[in-house]
N, C-alpha and C positions, 0 to 999 in steps of 0.2 A: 504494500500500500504506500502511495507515495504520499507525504505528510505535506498537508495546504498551509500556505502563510498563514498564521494570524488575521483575523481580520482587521485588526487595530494596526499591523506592520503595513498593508495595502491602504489602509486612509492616510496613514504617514506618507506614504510614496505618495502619493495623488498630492498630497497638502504642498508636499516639499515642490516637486513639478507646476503645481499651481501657483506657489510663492515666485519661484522662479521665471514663469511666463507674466506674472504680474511685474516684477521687477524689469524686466526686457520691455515689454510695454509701456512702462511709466521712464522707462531710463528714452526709448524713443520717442512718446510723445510729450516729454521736456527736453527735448534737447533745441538750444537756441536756433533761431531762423537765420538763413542764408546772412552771414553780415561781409559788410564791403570788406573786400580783402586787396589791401595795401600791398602786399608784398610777392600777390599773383601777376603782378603787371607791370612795366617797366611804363607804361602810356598814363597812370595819375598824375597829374601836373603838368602835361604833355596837352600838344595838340593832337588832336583827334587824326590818325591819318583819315586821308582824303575816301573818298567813296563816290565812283562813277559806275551806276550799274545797270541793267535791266529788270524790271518788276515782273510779278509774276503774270502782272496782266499786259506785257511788252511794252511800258512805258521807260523812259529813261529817266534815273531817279541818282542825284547830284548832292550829295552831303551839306555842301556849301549852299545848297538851293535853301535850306531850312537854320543857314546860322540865323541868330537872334533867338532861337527858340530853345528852348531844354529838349537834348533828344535824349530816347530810351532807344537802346541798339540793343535789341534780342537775338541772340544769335539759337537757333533752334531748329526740332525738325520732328515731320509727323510721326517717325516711329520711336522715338523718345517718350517714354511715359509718363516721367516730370515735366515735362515740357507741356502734352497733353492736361495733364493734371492742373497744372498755373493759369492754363490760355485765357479761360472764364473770368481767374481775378483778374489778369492783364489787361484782359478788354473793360471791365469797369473800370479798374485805374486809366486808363487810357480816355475812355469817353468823358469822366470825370475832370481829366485835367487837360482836356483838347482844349477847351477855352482858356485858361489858365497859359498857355502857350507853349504847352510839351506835347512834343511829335513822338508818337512810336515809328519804331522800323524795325521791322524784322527782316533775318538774314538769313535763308535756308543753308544750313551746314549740313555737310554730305547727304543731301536731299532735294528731290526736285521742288523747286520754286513752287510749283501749282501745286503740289501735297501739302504742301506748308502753306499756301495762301487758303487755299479750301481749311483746315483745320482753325487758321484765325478769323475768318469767314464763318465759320461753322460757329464762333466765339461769340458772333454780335462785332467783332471789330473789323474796324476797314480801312487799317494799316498801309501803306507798300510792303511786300515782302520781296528781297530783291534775291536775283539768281547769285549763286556764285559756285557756278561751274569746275573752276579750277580751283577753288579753295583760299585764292588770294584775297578777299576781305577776311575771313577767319584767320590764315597766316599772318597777315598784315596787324591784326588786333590779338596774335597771340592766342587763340581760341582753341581748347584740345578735346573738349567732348560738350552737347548741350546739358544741361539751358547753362548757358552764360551774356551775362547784361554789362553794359555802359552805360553811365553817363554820361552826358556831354552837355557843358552848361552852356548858356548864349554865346559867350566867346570861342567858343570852339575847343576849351581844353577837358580832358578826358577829370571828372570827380571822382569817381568811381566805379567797381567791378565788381559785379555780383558774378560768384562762381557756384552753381547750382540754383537752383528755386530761388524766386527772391519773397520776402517777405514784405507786403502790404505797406505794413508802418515804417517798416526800414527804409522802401524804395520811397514810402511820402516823403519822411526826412528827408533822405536824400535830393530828390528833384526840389522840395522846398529851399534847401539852402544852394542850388545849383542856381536856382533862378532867380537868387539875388547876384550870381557873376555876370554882370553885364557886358557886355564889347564896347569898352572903351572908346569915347566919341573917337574920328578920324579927323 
């Protein structure tokens, strides 16, 4: 006859494992949001390299075309699923602060233009989302997997880098104090 645990040693095992998946759970859903990371990017305090590209709806969309404004430069793509996951808040932060004078752009990284303009589409927003075929905006900005964000404040220099998901309150901060850096009268 082979001799059954205890009943009392099997609620111990269950309790222990369930302490344990409680603790994985809570150590993940406190762990701090996305914060600008200083020291992922040689481009903070920098001007923003240039950007001449193609939209995903064939238009020709120029960096420079939108100095003066706060830009958000999403670099993302449809089969990313944090990417997916944020696009809902992006597009209300976005339509929230179009008036306010912050332009989103998104930038399809290793993904076709139109999968990523249908998915911010799909969002409620109605962004550019620009090709980049060769991977040269992404090189150019340093960029090694999505979601990763810029800022870009009216004068053209780069604020800040969100590397993974960005955080709501983080990114308000953020563009709030971008868009007191004005460009300098000429």
């Amino acid at each position: 006859m082979i001799a059954r645990p205890r009943l009392s040693a099997r609620r111990a095992l269950i309790a222990a494992v369930g302490v344990v998946v409680v603790g994985v759970l809570a150590l993940v859903a406190t762990r701090p949001p996305a914060a600008v990371q200083a020291a992922r990017t040689p481009l903070l305090g920098r001007p923003a390299p240039p950007i001449v590209a193609t939209t995903a709806t064939g238009q020709r969309f120029a960096l420079a075309a939108v100095r003066g404004r706060v830009v958000v430069l999403d670099f993302l793509a449809s089969w990313c699923s944090a990417c997916v996951e944020e696009q809902g808040r992006l597009a209300a932060f976005g339509r929230a602060e179009a008036p306010r004078g912050v332009s989103m752009v998104g930038v399809a990284f290793e993904d076709r233009a139109v999968s990523v303009w249908r998915l911010v589409e799909a969002s409620g927003a109605d962004w550019p989302v620009l090709a980049d075929p060769n991977g040269r905006i992404a090189l150019d900005y340093g960029v090694t997997a999505p979601p990763e964000a810029f800022v870009i404040a009216p004068d053209g220099e780069v604020v800040a880098h969100f590397d993974g998901p960005v955080s709501l309150p983080t990114l308000e901060a953020v563009v709030a104090r971008a868009a007191t850096l004005r460009e300098p009268p000429r």
